[in-house]
C-alpha positions in Angstrom: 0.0 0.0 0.0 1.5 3.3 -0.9 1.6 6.9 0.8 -1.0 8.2 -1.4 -3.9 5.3 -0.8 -3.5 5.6 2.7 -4.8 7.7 5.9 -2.0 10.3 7.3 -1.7 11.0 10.6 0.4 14.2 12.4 2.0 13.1 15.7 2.5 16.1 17.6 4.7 15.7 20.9 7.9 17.1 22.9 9.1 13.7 24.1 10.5 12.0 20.5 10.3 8.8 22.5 6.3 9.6 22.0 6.1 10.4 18.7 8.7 7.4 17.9 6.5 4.8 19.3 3.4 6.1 18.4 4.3 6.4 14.9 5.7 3.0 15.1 2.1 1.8 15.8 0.5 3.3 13.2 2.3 2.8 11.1 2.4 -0.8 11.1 -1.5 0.0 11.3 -1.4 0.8 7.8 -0.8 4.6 8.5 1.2 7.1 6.8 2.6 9.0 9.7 4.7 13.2 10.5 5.4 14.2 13.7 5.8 17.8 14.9 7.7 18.6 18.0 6.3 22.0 18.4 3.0 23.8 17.9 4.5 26.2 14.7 5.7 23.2 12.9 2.6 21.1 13.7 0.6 24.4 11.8 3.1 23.9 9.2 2.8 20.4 8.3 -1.1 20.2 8.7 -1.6 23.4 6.5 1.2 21.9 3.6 -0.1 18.1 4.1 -3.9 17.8 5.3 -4.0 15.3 7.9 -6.5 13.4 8.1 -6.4 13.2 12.2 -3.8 14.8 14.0 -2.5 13.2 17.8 -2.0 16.4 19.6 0.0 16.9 23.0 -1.7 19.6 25.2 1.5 20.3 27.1 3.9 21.6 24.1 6.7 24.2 24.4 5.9 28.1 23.4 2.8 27.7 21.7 0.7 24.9 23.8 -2.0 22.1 22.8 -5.4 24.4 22.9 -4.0 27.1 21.0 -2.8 24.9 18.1 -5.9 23.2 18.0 -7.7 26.7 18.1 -5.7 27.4 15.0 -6.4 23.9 13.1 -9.9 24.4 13.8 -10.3 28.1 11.9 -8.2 26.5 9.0 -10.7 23.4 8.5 -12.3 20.3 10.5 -9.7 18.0 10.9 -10.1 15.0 13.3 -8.0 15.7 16.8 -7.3 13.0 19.5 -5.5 14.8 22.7 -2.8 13.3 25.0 -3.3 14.5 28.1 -2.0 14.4 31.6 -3.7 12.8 34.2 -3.8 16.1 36.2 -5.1 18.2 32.7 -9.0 17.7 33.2 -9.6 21.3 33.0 -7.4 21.6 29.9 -9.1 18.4 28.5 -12.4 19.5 28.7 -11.6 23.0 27.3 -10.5 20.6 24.1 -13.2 18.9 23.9 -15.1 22.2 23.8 -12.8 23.7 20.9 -13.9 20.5 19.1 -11.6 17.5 19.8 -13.0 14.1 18.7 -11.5 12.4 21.7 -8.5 12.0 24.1 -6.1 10.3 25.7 -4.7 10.2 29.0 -0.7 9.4 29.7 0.6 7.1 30.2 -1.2 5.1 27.4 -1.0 1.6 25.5 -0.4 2.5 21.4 -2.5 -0.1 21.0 -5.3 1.5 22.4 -4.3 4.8 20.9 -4.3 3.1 17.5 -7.8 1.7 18.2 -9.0 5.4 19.4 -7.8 6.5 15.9 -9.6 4.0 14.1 -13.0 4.6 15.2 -12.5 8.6 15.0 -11.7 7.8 11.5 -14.6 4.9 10.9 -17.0 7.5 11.9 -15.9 10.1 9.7 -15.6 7.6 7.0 -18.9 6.0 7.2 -21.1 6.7 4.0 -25.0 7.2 5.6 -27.1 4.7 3.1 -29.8 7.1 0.9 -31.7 8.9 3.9 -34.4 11.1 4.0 -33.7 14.5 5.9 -35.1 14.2 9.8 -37.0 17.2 10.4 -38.1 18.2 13.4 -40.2 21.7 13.5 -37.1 23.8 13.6 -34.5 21.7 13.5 -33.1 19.4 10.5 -30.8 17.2 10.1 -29.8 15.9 6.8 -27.6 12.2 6.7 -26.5 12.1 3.4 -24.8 16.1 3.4 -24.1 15.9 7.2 -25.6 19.2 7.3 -27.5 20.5 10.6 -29.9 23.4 10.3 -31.5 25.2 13.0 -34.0 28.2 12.5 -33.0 27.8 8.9 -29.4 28.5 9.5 -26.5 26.3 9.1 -24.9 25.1 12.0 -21.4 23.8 12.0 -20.8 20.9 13.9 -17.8 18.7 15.3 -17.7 15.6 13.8 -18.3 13.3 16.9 -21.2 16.8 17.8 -22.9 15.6 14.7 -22.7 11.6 15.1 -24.7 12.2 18.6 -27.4 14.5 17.4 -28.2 12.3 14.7 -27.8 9.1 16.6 -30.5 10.8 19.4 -32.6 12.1 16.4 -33.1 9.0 15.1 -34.6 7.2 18.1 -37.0 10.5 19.2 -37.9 9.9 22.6 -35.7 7.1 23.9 -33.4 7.7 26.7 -29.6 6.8 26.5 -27.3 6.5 29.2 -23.8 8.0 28.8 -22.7 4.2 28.7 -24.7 3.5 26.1 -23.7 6.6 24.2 -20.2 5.7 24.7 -20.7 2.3 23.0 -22.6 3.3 19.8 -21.6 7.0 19.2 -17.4 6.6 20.3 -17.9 2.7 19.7 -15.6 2.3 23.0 -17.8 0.0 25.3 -14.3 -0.1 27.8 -14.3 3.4 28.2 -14.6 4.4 31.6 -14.8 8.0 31.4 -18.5 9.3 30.3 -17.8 13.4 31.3 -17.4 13.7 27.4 -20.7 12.9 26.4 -22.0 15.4 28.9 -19.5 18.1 27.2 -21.1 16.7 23.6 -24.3 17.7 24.8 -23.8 20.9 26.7 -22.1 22.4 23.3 -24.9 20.5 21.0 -27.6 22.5 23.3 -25.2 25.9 22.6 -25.5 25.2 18.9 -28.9 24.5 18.3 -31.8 25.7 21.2 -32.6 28.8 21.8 -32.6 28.8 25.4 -29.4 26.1 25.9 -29.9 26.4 29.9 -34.0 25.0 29.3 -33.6 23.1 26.3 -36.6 22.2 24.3 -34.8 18.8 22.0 -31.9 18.0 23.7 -33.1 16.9 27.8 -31.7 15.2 30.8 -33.3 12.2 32.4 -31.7 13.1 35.5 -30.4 10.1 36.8 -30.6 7.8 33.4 -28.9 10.1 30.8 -30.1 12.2 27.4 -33.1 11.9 24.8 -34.4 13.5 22.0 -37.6 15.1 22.5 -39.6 15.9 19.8 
C-alpha cells in the first residue's frame, strides 16, 4: 500500500520517544505518519499536508495544545485526538469544547491509541445509506450532506457533535445513558470516562436551542442520561 492510498496522521509531541513509538504503531496500522515537535511546525505540516487526524500533546513548548488546536480548527475540520496528563481535566475538557474528537490520558498503551484512531476515522468515513432529511419543526438534520440546520441557519458541527445529534434524532424519545452513548456514538464499550458525552451535549444545546440552559430537544433524564424530545 502506498503513501497516497493511505490515511495520514500528524503526531505532535515534545518527548520523540512519544512520537517514535506512536508512529511505530500506526504505522504498522497501515498509517502514513509526520510528527511535529512543536505547535509552529505542527501548523506547518497540517496546512502543507492535510491530515486526516492529528494526535495532539496539550502540554507543548511556546505555543501549547489548545492554542494549536484553536488554530487547526479556523483552517478546517480535521479530526484531533488529545494526550493529556492525568492532572489536565480542566485543559481536557476545554479541548473537547474547541472540538476535539477524543483524548487520551498518559501514560497510554499505542494499541489503544491506534484503536481510538480507528474509530474517529470509521466515523468520519462511514457513507449514511440514501436517507431522507429528519426534520423536526425547527431543527433538520440531513444524513447524506451531514448538514444541521436550525431556525434555517447552518450550523457547523464537530464531527463526533454531529454523530450524537443524529444518533439521538433517530430514536425520538428514547433515553440513552452516557454508557450506552459511549458504546454506539465513540464505539468504546471499555471506556470508563462518560464526562465527554455530557460536554457533547452541553455544546450541541449551545448550537442549536434557543434557550441552551432549558432546552426544548436535547433533555436530561436526571439520573438515566439524554433523549431526544420531539
Amino acid at each position: 500500500m502506498d503513501n497516497g492510498s493511505r490515511r495520514s496522521i500528524l503526531v505532535v509531541d515534545d518527548e520523540s520517544t512519544i512520537t517514535e513509538v506512536v508512529s511505530r504503531y500506526l504505522e504498522r496500522a497501515g498509517y502514513a505518519t509526520q510528527v511535529a515537535a512543536d505547535g509552529p511546525d505542527a501548523l506547518r505540516i497540517a496546512g502543507e499536508q492535510r491530515p486526516d487526524l492529528v494526535v495532539l500533546d496539550l502540554m507543548l513548548p511556546g505555543m501549547d495544545g489548545l492554542e494549536v488546536m484553536r488554530r487547526l480548527r479556523e483552517r478546517e475540520r480535521v479530526s484531533v485526538i488529545l494526550l493529556t496528563a492525568k492532572g489536565e481535566h480542566t485543559d481536557r475538557i476545554i479541548g473537547l469544547r474547541l472540538g476535539a474528537d477524543d483524548y487520551v490520558v498518559k501514560p497510554f498503551s499505542p494499541a489503544e491509541l491506534v484503536a481510538r484512531v480507528d474509530a474517529v476515522l470509521r466515523r468520519v468515513d462511514s457513507s449514511p445509506q440514501l436517507e431522507e432529511p429528519i426534520v423536526f419543526e425547527e431543527l433538520e438534520v440531513d444524513p447524506v450532506a451531514r448538514r444541521v440546520k436550525a431556525r434555517g441557519e447552518e450550523v457547523q458541527l464537530t464531527v463526533r457533535e454531529y454523530d450524537l445529534l443524529l444518533h439521538l434524532m433517530r430514536h425520538p424519545g428514547q433515553v440513552f445513558s452516557r454508557d450506552q452513548l459511549m458504546d454506539t456514538v465513540w464505539q468504546y464499550s471499555f471506556y470508563t470516562d462518560t464526562s465527554t458525552v455530557t460536554v457533547h451535549v452541553r455544546r450541541l444545546r449551545a448550537k442549536i436551542e434557543r434557550d441552551p440552559s432549558r432546552p426544548r430537544w436535547l433533555q436530561t433524564v436526571w439520573g438515566v442520561g439524554y433523549r431526544f424530545q420531539p
